[in-house]
N, C-alpha and C positions, 0 to 999 in steps of 0.2 A: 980885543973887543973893548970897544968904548962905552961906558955906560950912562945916562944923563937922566938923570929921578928929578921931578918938579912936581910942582902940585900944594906944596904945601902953602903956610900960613896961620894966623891968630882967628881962631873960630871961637865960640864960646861952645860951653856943654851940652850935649845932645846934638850939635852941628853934625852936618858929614864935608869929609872933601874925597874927592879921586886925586891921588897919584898916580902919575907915569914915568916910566921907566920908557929910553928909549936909546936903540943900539946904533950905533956906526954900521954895525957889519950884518951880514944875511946871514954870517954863523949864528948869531944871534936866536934863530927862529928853531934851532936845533938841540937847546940848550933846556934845560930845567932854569928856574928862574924862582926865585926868593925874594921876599922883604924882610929885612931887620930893620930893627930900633935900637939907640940907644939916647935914656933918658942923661940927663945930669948925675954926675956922681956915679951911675951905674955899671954897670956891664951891659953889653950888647948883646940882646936879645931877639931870638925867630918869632917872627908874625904869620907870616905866608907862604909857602909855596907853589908852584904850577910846573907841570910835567910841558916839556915842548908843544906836545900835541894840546895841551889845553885840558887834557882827558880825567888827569889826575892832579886834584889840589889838596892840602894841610895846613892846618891853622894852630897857632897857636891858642891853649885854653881862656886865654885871658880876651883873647876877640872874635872865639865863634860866635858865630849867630852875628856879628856887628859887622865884620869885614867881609868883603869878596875878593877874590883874586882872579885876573881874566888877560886874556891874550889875546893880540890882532898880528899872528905872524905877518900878513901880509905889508903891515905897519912899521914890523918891527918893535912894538911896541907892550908891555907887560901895564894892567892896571892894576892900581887897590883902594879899591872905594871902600870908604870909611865912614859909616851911620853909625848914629849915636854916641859920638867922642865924648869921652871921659878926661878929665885933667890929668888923669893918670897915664895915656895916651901921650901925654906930650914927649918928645923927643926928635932927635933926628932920626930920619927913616932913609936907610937904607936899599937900595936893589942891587942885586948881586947874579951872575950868568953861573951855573952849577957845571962841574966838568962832564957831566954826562945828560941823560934826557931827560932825567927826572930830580924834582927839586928836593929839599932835605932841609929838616932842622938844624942840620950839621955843617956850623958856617967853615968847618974846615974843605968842605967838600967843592966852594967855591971858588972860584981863581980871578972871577973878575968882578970890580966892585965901582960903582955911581960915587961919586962925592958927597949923595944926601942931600937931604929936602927938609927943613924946619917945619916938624908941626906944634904948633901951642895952643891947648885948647885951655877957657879961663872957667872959672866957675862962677 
């Protein structure tokens, strides 16, 4: 499974953007499905996840209420709209296909992973 994340860019504070994630394969629609981050310097860190069916999502504490996470199997394709970006927020963001239907904090649990998307938000 091929993964391809876009969306990103240089927004300033309180901006939002959507990212997309989008798959080669129809396996794809079968999968849990995550976003990571990782800033500068940091460790890579879970933002989102979505269960195949859409049914079940998780967020990380640091962007409830701010992020959504949403699916168009028919698309192929996994969002994460992003309201109210914080500087803090900046990194490369991640989408990742989860070995089974349901997505996880747990980026060991994933086997396929996007190239990342730059987001910079300025203050």
């Amino acid at each position: 499974v091929q993964l391809q994340a876009s969306g990103g860019g240089l927004v300033q504070a309180g901006a939002s953007l959507r990212l997309s994630c989008t798959s080669s394969r129809r396996t794809f629609s079968n999968n849990g499905v995550g976003w990571f981050r990782q800033a500068p310097g940091k460790a890579r860190e879970f933002v989102a996840a979505i269960s195949w069916k859409g049914d079940l999502t998780s967020y990380a504490d640091s962007v409830k209420g701010r992020f959504t996470i949403s699916r168009d199997n028919a698309k192929n394709t996994v969002y994460l709209q992003m309201n109210s970006l914080k500087p803090e927020d900046t990194a490369v963001y991640y989408c990742a296909a989860a070995r089974g239907s349901i997505g996880s904090s747990d980026s060991s649990l994933y086997n396929y992973w996007g190239q990342g998307t730059l987001v910079t938000v300025s203050s």
